[in-house]
N, C-alpha and C positions, 0 to 999 in steps of 0.2 A: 597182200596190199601192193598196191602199183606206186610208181616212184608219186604219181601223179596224186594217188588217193596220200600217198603220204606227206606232200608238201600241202595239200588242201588241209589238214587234219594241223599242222604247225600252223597254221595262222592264229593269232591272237586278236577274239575280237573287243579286248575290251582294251587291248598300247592301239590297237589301228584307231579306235576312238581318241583314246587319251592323247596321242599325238596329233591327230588331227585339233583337237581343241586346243593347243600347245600352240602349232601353228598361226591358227586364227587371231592367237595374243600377240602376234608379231606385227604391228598396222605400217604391211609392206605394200603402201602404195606404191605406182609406176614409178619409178626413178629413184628408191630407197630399197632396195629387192635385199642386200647384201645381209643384214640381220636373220629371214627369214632364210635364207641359202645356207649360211653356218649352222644355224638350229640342223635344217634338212642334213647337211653335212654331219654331225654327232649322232642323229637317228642312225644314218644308216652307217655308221660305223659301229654302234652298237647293237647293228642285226647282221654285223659280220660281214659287210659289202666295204668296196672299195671307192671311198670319193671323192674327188678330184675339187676343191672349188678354187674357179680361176677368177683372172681377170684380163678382159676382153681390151684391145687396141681400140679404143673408144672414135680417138683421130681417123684412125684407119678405115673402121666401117665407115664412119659417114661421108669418108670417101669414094666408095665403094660406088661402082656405078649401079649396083644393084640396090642401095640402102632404101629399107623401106619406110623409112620415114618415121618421124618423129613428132609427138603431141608435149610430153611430159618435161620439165625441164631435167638435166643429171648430168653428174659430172660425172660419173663413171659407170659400171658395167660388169657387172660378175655373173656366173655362168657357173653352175654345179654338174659334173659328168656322175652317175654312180654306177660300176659296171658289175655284172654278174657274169664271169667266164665263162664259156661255151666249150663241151667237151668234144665237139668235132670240129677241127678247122675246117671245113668244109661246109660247115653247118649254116645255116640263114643268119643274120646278125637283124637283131631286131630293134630299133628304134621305140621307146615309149618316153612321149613329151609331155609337159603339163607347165605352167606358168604358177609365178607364188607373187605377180604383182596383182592389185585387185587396186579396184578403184574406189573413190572417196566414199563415206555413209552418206552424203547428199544433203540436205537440208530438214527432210521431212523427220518428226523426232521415232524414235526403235522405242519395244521392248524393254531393251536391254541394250546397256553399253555394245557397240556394232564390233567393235573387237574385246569381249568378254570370253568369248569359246566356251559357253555355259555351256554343260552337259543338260537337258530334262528333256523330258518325254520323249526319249528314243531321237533327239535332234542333238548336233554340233550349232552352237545359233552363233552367226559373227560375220562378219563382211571377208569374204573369200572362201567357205566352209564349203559353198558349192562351185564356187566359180576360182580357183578351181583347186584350193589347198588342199581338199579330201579328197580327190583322186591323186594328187600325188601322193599323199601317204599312203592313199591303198596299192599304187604301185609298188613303193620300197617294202612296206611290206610284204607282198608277195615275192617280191623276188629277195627278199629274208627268210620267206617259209622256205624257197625252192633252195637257197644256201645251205640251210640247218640240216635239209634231210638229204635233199640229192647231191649238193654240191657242184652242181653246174647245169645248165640247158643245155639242149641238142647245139644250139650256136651262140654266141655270146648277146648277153640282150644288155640296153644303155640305157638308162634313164637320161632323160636330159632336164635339169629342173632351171625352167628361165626364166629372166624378167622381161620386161617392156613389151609382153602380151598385146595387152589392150593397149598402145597408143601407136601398135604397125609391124609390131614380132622381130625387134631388133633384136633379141635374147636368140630366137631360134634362128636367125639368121644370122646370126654370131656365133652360136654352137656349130652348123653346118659348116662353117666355111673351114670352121678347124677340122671337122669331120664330119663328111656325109655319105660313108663306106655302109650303107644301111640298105636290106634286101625288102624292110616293110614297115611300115611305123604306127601305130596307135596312141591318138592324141584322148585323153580321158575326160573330156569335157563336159558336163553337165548333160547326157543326152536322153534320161529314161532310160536307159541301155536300149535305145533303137540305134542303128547304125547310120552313119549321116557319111556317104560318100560322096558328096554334092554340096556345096557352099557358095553362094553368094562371094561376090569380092564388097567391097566399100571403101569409098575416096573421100576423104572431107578436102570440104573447099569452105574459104570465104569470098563473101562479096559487100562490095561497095557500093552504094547508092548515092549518088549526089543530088541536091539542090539547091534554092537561094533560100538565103538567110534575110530577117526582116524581125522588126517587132511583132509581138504577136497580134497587139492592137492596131495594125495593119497587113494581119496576116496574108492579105489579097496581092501584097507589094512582093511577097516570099514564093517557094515554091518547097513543099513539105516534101524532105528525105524520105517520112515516114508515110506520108499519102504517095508517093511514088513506089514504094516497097508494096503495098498492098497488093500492089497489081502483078508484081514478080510473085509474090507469094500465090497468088493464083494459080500462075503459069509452071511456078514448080508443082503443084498440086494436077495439075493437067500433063504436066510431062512422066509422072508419074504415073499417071491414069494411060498414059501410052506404052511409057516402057511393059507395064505387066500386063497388055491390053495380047491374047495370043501366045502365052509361053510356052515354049515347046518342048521343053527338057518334062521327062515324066514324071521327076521328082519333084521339080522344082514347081510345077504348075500345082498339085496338091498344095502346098501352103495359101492359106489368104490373103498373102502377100506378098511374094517371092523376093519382091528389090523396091523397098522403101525408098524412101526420098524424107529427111527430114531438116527442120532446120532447129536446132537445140540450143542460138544462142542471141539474142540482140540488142546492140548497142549505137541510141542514138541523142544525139541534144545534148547540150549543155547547162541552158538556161529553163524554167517554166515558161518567160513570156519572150521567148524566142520562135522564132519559125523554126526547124534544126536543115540543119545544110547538109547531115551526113549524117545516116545510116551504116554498119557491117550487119553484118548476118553471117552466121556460122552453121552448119550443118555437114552430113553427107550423103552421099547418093550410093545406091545399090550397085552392083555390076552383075552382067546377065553370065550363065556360066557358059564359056566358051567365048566370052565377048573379051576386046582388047581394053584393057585401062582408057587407052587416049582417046578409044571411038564413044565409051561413056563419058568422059570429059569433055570431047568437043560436043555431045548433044547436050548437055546441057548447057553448057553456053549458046546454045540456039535457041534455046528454047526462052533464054534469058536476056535477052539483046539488051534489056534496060540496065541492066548489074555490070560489074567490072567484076572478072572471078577471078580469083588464085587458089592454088591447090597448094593445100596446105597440111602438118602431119602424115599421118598414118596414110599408108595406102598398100589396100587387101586387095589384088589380085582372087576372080575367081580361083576353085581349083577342083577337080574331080577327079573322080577312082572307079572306073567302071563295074557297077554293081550288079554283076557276073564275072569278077574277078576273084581268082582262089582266094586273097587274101581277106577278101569282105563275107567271102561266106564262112571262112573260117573264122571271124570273129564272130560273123552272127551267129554261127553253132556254138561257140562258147559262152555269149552272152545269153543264150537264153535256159541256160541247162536250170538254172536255179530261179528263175521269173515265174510269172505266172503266166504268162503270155509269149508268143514267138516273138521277138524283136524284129520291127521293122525296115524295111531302107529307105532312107528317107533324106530329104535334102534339108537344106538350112539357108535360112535369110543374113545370116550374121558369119562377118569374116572371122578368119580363124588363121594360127600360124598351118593348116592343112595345106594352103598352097604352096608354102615355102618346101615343102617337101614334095608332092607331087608336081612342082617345076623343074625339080630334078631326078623325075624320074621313079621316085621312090610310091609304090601304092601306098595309100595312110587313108584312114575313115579316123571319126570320131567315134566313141563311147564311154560312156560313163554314167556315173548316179542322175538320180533325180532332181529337180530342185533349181532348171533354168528358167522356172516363172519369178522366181526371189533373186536373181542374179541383177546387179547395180539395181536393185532394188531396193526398199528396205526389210527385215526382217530377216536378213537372208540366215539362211539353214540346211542341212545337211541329214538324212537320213541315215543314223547308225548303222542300218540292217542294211543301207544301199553302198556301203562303204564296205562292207567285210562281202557282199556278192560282188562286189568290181575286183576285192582282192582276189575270191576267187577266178570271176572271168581271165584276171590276168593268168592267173596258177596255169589254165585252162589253158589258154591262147601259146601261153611260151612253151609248156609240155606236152599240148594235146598231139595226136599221131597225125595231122593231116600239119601241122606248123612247118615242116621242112618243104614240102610240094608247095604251100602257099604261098610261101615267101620265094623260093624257087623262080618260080611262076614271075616272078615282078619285076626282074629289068631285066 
């Protein structure tokens, strides 16, 4: 038996479930992470791992000329390291990230209580089980199996388990800055285990519409906030129809939509029998890969002349991993040993903490379980059997014989 058949053989898949559903009861939305971190922090000390759970210069980053922005309100900031040692100093050190904030159940009613972490029919059911608390447990587990039996990887591999994901990847940009001595990274995101070296960036902005205000029984003496917005709402709809009008990246053009434009929020009026004077509107806009932040931002403010825009929260940076890089093909040979299908390469519309790592340098793709159709969606859920094949992909990826030239390979 190989060291490799032997850590696939220690995984348990019915604590990688159990845990995972453990998780899900944790309702660790963006800006309250620190609950589900100490849970993750007891797991993996009870699979023998070593981990660190800190707490981040909150001040400090958002000083950071680099800070990438901020949606969620929080007063503070914690950050889980759990490390698995590497038996060659020489050896690759490997980055695997994963987020434990998830965002709200939404409005529309579940199943089932959205943080329940019901176990049936071969699913984890709860708001984060896919997006993305089960792949972080399938990572700590795997690299608990690879503890138990081999007792270290060819070079030291990190978990990083963050918060503030989804409102601009302050958590992983707060992990990095304390350490980004990383030769490769795989972030476990909901991807069908196709491999996604290719990401969209996204900017949220708001904007401002003004008008006159008037009775309404004189509505003709006014001039409507919200008859004024109709026609921007157009024109976002048309500048949209231009950005994706021609794509040229060869991933990115396979999706039906490469770089969205949406607007998800608005508030205008005071009164019923008022004219309204003001309109916002809130949304974001895609970013093309390869394209600079500001050059998306300034086109849509052209396209917008009648708005007043501010850019506001999160802000994803495209990011790419050239998919004819050692390190993508060696994930894609690991993710597919146990599928039924080859894993493909493929790009993605939705940002990701991926470009905070491949801005410095570091190759990273996404992979992971199934289940980004249910993600900030309702319902959401996680496939048992897609969870203990991620654990193994992982076993795969940190042990297999091609892992040292892959990561090699990358700065």
């Amino acid at each position: 038996m190989t060291v490799q058949d032997a850590a696939l053989a220690a995984l348990d898949p019915e604590a990688i479930a159990r845990d995972t559903a453990a998780l899900v009861r944790v309702p660790s939305l963006t800006g309250d992470e620190r609950p589900a971190l100490e849970l993750l922090a007891e797991l993996a000390e009870g699979l023998g791992l070593q981990a660190d759970l800190h707490r981040h210069d909150l001040e400090a980053l958002r000083a950071h000329p680099g800070h990438p922005g901020e949606e969620a309100e929080r007063t503070e900031l914690h950050g889980l390291t759990v490390t698995l040692p590497g038996g060659d100093p020489g050896g690759p050190r490997i980055a695997l990230d994963g987020h434990v904030d998830v965002v709200g159940p939404g409005e529309a009613p579940w199943e089932r209580d959205p943080f329940s972490g019901d176990r049936e029919g071969g699913f984890v059911h709860g708001r984060g089980a896919a997006d993305m608390k089960g792949g972080v447990v399938a990572a700590l587990h795997a690299l608990g199996a690879i503890a138990r039996t081999v007792g270290a990887a060819p070079g030291d591999v990190v978990l990083l388990a963050v918060g503030s994901e989804e409102d601009g990847g302050l958590g992983t940009f707060a992990a990095l800055e304390r350490d980004d001595r990383f030769d490769a990274c795989l972030i476990a995101e909901p991807t069908d285990f196709d491999v996604v070296c290719a990401q969209a960036g996204a900017l949220t902005f708001t904007g401002v519409v003004r008008g006159r205000s008037a009775h309404a029984a004189l509505r003709l003496e006014g001039e409507s906030a919200i008859d004024r917005y109709v026609a921007i709402h157009g024109a976002l709809a048309e500048h949209e129809r231009a950005v994706n009008a021609g794509v040229t990246h060869p991933l990115m053009r396979e999706l039906e939509l490469p770089y969205p434009i949406s607007v998800g929020r608005l508030e205008a009026g005071t009164w019923s029998s008022s004219v309204p004077d003001l309109l916002r509107f809130e949304g974001r806009v895609g970013v093309k890969v390869g394209e600079r932040p500001q050059d998306a931002r300034a086109a849509l403010e052209a396209a917008v002349p009648g708005a007043e825009i501010s850019w506001t929260g999160g802000a994803f940076a495209p990011g790419e991993t050239p998919g004819d890089h050692p390190w993508v093909r060696h994930v894609q040979a690991a993710a597919g040993v146990d599928g039924p299908r080859a894993p493909r390469l493929v790009g993605s519309p939705y940002g990701t903490d991926m470009r905070l790592f491949t801005e410095r340098g570091i190759p990273t793709v996404l992979c992971g379980t199934g289940g980004i159709e249910r993600a900030h969606a309702v319902d959401e859920r996680v496939a048992e059997a897609d969870l203990v094949r991620l654990a193994r992909t992982i076993v795969r990826i940190t042990l297999g014989p091609m892992v040292g030239g892959a990561a090699a390979a990358g700065r």
